[in-house]
C-alpha positions as CSV (number, residue, x, y, z in Angstrom):
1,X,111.0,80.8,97.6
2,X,107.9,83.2,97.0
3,X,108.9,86.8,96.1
4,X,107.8,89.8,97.7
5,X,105.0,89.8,94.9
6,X,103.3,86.9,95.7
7,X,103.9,87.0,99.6
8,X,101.8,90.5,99.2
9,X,98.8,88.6,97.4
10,X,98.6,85.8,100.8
11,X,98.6,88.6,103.2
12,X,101.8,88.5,104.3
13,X,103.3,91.6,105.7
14,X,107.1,90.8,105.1
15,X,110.7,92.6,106.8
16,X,110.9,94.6,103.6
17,X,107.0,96.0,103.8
18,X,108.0,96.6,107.8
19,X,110.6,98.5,107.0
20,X,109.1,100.8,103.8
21,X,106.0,101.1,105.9
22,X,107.8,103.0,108.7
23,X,110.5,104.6,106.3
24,X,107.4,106.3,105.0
25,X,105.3,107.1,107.9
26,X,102.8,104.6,106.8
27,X,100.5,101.7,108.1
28,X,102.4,98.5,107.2
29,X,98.6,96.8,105.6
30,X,99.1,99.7,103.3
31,X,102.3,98.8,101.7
32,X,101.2,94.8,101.2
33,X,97.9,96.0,99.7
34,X,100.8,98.2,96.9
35,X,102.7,95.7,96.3
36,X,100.0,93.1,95.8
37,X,98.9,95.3,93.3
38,X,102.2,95.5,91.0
39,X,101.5,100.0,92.3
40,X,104.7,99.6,94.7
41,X,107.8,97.6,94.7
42,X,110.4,96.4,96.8
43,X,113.7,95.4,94.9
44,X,115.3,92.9,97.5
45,X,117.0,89.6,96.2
46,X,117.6,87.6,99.3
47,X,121.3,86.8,98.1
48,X,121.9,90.5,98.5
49,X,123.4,90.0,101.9
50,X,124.7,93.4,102.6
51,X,121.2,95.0,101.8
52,X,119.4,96.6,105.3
53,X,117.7,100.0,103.5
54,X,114.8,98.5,101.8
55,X,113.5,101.3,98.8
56,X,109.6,100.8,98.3
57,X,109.5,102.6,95.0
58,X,105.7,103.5,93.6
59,X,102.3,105.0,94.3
60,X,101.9,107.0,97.5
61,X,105.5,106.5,98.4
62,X,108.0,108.9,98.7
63,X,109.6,109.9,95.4
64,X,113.0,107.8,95.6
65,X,116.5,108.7,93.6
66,X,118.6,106.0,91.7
67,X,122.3,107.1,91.2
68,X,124.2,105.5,88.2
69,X,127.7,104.4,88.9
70,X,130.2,102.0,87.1
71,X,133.8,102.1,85.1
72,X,133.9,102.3,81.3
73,X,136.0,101.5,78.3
74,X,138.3,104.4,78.8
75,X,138.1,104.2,82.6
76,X,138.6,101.2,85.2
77,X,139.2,102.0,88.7
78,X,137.4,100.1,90.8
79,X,138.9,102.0,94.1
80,X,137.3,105.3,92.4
81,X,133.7,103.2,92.1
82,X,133.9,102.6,95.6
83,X,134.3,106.3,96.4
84,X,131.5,107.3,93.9
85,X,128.7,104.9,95.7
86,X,130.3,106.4,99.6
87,X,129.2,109.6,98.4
88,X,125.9,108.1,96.6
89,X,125.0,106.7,99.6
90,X,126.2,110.0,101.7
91,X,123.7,112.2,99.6
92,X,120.9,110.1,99.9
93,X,120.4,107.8,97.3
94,X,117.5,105.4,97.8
95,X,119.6,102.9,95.0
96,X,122.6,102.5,93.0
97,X,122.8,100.9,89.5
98,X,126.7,99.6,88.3
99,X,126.5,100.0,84.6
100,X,129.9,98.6,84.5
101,X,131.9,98.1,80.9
102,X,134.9,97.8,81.4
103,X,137.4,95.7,83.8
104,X,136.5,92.2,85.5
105,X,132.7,93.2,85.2
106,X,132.2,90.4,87.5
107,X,134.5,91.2,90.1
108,X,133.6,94.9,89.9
109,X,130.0,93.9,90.5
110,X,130.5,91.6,93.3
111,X,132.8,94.2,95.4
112,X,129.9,96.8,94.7
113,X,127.1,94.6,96.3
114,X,129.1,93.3,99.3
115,X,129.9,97.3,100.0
116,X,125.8,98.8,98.6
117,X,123.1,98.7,101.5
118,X,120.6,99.8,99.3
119,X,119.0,97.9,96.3
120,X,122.1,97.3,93.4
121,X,120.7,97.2,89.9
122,X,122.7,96.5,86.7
123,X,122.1,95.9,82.9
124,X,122.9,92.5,82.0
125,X,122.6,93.0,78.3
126,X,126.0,95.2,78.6
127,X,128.1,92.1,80.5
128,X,126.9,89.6,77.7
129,X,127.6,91.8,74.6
130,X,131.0,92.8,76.2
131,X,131.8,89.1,76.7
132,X,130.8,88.2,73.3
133,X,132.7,90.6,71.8
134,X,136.1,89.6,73.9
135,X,134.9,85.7,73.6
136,X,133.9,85.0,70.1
137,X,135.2,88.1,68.7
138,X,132.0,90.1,67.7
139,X,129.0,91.3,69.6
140,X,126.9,90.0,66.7
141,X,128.0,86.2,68.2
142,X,125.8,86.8,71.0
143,X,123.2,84.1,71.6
144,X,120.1,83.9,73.7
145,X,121.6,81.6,76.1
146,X,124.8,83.4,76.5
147,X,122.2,86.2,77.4
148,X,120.1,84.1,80.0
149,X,123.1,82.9,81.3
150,X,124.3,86.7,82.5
151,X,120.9,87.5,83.5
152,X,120.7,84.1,86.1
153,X,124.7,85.2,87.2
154,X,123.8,88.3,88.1
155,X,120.5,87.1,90.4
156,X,122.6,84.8,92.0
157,X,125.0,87.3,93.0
158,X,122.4,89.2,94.1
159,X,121.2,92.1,91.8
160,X,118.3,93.2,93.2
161,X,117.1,94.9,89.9
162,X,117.7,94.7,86.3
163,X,117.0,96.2,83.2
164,X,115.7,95.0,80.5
165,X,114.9,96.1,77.2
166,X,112.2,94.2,76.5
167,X,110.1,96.6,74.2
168,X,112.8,96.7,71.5
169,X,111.1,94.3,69.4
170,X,111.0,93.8,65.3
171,X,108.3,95.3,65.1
172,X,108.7,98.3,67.3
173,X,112.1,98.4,65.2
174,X,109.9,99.1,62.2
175,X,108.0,102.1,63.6
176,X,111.7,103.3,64.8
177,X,113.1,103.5,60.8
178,X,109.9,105.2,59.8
179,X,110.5,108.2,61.6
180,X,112.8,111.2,61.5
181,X,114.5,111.3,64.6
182,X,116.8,113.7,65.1
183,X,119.3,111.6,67.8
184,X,118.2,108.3,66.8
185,X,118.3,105.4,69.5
186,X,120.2,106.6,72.6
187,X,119.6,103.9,75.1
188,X,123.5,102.0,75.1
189,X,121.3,98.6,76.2
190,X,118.4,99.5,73.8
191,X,121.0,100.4,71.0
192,X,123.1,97.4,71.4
193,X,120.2,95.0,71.3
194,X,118.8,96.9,68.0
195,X,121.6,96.3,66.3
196,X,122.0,93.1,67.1
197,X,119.0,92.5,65.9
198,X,119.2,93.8,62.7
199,X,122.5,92.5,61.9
200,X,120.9,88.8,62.9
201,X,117.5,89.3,61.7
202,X,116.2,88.5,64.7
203,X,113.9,88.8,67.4
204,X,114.7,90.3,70.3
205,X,115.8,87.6,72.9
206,X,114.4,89.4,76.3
207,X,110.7,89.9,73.9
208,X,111.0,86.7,72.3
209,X,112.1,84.5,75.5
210,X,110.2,86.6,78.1
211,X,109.1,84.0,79.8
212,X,112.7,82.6,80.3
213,X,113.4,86.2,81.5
214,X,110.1,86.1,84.2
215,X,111.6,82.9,85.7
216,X,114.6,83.6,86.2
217,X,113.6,87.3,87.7
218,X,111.1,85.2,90.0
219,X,114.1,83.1,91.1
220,X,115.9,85.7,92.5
221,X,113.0,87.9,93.3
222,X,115.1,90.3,91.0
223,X,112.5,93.5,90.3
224,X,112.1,93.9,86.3
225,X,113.0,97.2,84.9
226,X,111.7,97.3,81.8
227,X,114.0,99.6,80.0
228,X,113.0,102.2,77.5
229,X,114.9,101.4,74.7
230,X,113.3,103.4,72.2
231,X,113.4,106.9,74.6
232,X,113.9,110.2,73.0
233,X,117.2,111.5,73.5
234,X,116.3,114.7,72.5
235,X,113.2,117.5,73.3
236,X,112.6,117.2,69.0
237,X,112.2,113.1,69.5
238,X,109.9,112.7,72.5
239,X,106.7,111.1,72.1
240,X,107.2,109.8,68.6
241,X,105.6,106.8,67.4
242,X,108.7,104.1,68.3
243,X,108.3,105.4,71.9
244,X,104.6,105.3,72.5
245,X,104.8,101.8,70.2
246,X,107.4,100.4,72.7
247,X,105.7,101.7,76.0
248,X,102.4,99.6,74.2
249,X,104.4,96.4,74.9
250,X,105.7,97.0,77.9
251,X,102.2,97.5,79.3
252,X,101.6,94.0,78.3
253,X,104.5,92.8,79.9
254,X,103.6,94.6,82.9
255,X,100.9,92.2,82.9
256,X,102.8,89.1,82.4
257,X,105.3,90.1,84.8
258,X,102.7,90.4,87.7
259,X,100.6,87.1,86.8
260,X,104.3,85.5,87.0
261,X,105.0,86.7,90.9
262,X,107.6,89.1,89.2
263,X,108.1,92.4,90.5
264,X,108.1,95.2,88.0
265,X,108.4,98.7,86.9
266,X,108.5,100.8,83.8
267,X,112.0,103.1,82.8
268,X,111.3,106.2,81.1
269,X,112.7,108.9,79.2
270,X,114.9,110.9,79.1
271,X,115.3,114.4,77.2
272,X,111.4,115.5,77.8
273,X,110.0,119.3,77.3
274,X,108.3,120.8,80.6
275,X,104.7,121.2,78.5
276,X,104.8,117.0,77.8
277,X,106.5,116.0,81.2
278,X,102.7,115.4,82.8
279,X,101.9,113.4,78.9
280,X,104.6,111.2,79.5
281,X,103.8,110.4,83.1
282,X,100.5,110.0,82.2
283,X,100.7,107.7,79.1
284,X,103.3,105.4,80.8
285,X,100.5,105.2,84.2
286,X,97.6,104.6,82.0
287,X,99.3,102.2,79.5
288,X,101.3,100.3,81.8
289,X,98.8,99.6,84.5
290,X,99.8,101.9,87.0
291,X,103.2,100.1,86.9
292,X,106.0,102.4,88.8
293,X,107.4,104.6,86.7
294,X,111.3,105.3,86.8
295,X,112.6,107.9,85.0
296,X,116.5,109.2,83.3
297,X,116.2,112.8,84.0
298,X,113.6,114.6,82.6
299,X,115.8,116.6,80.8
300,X,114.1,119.9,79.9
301,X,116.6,121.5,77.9
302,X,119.2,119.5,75.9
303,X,121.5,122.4,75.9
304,X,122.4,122.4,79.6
305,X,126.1,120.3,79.4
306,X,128.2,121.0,82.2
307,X,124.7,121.8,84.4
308,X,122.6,118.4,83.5
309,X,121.9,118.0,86.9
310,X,120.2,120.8,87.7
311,X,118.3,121.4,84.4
312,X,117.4,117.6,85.1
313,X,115.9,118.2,88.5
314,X,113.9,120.7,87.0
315,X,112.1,118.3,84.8
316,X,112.7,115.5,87.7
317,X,110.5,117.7,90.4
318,X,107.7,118.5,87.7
319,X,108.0,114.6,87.1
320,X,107.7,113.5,90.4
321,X,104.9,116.1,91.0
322,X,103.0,114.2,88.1
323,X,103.7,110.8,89.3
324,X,107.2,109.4,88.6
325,X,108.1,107.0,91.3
326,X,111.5,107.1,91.1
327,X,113.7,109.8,89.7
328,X,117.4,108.6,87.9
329,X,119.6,111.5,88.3
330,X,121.9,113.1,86.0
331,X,125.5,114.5,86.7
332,X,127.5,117.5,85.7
333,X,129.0,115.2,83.4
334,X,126.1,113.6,81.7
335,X,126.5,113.4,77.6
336,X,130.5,115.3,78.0
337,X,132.2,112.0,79.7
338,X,131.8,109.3,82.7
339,X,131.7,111.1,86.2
340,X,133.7,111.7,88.9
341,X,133.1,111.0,92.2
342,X,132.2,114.9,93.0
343,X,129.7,114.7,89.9
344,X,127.9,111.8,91.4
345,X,127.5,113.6,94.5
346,X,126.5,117.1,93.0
347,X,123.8,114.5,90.8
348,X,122.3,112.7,93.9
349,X,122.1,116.3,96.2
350,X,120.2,117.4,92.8
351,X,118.0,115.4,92.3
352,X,117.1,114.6,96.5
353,X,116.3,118.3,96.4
354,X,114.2,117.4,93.2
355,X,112.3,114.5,94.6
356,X,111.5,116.6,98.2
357,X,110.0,119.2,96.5
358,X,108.2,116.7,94.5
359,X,107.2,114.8,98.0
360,X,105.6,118.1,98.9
361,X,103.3,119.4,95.9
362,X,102.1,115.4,96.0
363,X,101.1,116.0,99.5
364,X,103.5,113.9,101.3
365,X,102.9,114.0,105.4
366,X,106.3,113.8,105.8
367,X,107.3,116.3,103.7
368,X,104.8,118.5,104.5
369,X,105.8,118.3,108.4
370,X,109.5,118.8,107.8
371,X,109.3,122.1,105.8
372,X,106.8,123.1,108.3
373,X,108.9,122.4,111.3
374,X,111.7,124.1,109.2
375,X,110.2,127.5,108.7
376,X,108.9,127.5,112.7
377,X,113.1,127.1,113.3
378,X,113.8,129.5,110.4
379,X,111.0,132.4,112.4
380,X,112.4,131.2,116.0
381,X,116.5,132.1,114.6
382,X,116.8,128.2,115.8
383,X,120.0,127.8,114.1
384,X,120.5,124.0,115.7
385,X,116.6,123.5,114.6
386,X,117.3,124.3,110.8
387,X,120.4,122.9,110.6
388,X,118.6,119.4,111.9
389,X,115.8,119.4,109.6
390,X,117.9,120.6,106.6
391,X,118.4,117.7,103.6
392,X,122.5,117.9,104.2
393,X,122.8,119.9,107.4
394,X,126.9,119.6,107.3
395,X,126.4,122.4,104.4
396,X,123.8,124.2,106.1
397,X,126.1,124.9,109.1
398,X,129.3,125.4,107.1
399,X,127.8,127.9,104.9
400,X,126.3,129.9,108.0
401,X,130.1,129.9,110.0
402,X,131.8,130.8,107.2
403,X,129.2,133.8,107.0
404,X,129.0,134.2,110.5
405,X,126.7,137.4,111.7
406,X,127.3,139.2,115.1
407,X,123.7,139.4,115.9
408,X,121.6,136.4,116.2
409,X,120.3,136.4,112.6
410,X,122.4,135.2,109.5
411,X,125.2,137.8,108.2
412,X,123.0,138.7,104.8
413,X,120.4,140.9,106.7
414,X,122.2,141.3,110.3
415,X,120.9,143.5,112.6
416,X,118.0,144.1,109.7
417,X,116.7,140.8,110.1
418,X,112.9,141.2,109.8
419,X,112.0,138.6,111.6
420,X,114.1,139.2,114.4
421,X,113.0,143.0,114.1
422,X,109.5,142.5,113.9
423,X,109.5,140.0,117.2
424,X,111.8,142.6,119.1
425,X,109.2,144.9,118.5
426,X,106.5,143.7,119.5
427,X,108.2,141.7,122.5
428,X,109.5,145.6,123.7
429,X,105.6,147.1,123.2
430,X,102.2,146.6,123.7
431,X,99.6,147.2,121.0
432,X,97.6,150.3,121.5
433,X,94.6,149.2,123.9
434,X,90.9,148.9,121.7
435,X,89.0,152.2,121.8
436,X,85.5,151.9,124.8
């Protein structure tokens, strides 16, 4: 069955286009022509039968916002993953990722996609390390084909993405131990695979198999994410030689990927000073072929714990503004522990709010015409207006009853409202009549 890819490149204008190309307020022509291209994608594995909200994620598309989910060693309650991707989904999030690693990984996976509308991702490198640990006793056991074998599990359930630390390589290894990072490798995926690989002395099996990787991906029409593995995890780390040396190879792989019929984007960092965000953006658009870029934050200040969520839509608006396609958020509890189900809702509301104001400085007609109508409601005292065109109206109208005025306007300026004021004004008298 061809994937979305190579349906693009015959002209074919599939459900998935339809549905982006409307989602976006765009001609439908216009959204084959990005995908055929490798600029846009559109993770949607046919097995994925509870999927209906196709996510185009890439150039001229709105700027779209992944929310991480999934249990852990310390914590396994499915029942409490469930509630965390309701209020995912009730915030807005254009996809979910189950980093699941701990429980039935399996099971926890499957209830998540039969219950997830939008695109599931997941990183297969996590299931196959935790079974080879529980299986042959050490993680170090892990072979290639026990690897593949997760990654083709997972398409047939119906992942619809997948990442994939690909860039990780010997080599790129190398350039990692000659440099004096201050946090070291902080990608769990990209961390488990490194040492892996220098405990085996091998080379990476998603680099050295690729091609293994690519048909398998094509199978399933599962979207690549190629994983940065070598991201800085801190603002003293970013854009040292291991991560420019790894986003080097995954611009070749880019380029495999697409010549395969393999959907792909490019994951980025991570913990990212304001001054470099538009660098980064940049680099990975220019090295990677114009490959969408999907971002973990950008985290402006690594001293924001309890607040990484908003510090992170910080650097996630100026991201988006530069380019970033899609915009991984970060929770209150990001770096102190795994989050609740009110932390993945603060994150998502974050970083919507992040990608909207992003939407606008990019130009987006539909942003641009929402804001618009917003501030014609906002001048009018259209309470019903601004409540409709508000991002999460149920606050918007809770916040104003709580605080409720007796005059028309909201109760911080009342009767002093100077919009109202002004109008009354000018409603009550005429201007002075022009001078003969």
């Amino acid at each position: 069955m061809p994937t979305q890819l190579e349906l693009a490149r015959k002209g074919v204008i599939t459900e998935a286009m339809a549905y982006v190309a409307e989602a976006e307020g765009i001609c439908p022509e216009e959204v084959r022509q990005k995908v055929a291209a490798g600029l846009a994608v559109i993770p949607a594995n046919p097995n994925h039968k509870s999927l209906c909200r196709y996510t185009g994620i890439g150039q001229g598309l709105s700027v779209k916002v992944n929310a991480n989910i999934g249990t852990s060693y310390d914590y396994v309650n499915l029942e409490e993953e469930l509630q965390k991707l309701e209020l995912a989904l009730k915030a807005g999030a254009d996809a979910v990722m189950d980093l699941s690693t701990g429980g039935d990984l399996k099971a926890i996976r499957r209830v998540l996609l039969e219950a997830c509308p939008v695109p599931l991702g997941t990183v297969p490198i996590y299931e196959a390390e935790f079974r080879a640990a529980k299986e042959k006793g050490s993680i170090f056991e892990l072979t290639a084909d026990d690897l593949f074998e997760v990654v083709e599990a997972h398409g047939k359930e119906g992942v619809d993405f997948i990442t994939v630390h690909c860039g990780v390589t010997r080599k790129n290894l190398e350039h990692y131990r000659n440099t004096r990072r201050v946090t070291g490798i902080v990608s769990r995926g990209g961390g488990l695979l490194a040492a892996w690989m220098l405990e085996n002395g091998a080379e990476n099996p998603l680099y050295e198999h690729f091609d293994w990787l690519l048909e398998s991906a094509r199978s399933y029409d599962m979207t690549l994410s190629l994983g940065g593995g070598l991201r800085a995890g801190c603002l003293a780390d970013d854009l040292d030689g291991a991560q420019v040396a790894e986003l080097v190879v995954l611009g070749e792989l880019v380029e495999r990927a697409r010549r395969a019929g393999v959907q792909v984007m490019v994951e980025g960092p991570g913990h990212v000073p304001l001054n470099e965000v538009a660098t980064n953006v940049q680099l990975e658009k220019k090295l990677c072929r114009g490959a969408p870029f999907y971002i973990l934050g950008m985290l402006p200040v690594d001293t924001a714990a309890g607040f990484d969520h908003i510090a992170g839509a910080i650097g996630g608006a100026l991201a988006g503004m530069y380019g970033a396609d899609m915009l991984c958020y970060l929770t209150p509890a990001e770096h102190l522990g795994l989050p609740a189900p009110e932390h993945v809702y603060a994150g998502v509301v974050a970083f919507k709010v992040a990608a909207h104001a992003a939407d606008v400085a990019r130009g987006h007609p539909k942003a641009l015409e929402r804001n618009r109508r917003m501030s014609e409601a906002r001048y009018r005292l259209d309470w019903e207006g601004q409540f409709a065109l508000a991002l999460y109206p149920e606050e918007a109208r809770r916040i104003f009853a709580e605080r409720a005025s007796r005059t028309r306007a909201c109760s911080m300026c009342g009767p002093f409202c100077p919009m109202n004021l002004v109008e009354h004004v000018l409603r009550r008298k005429e201007p002075p009549a022009a001078a003969d």
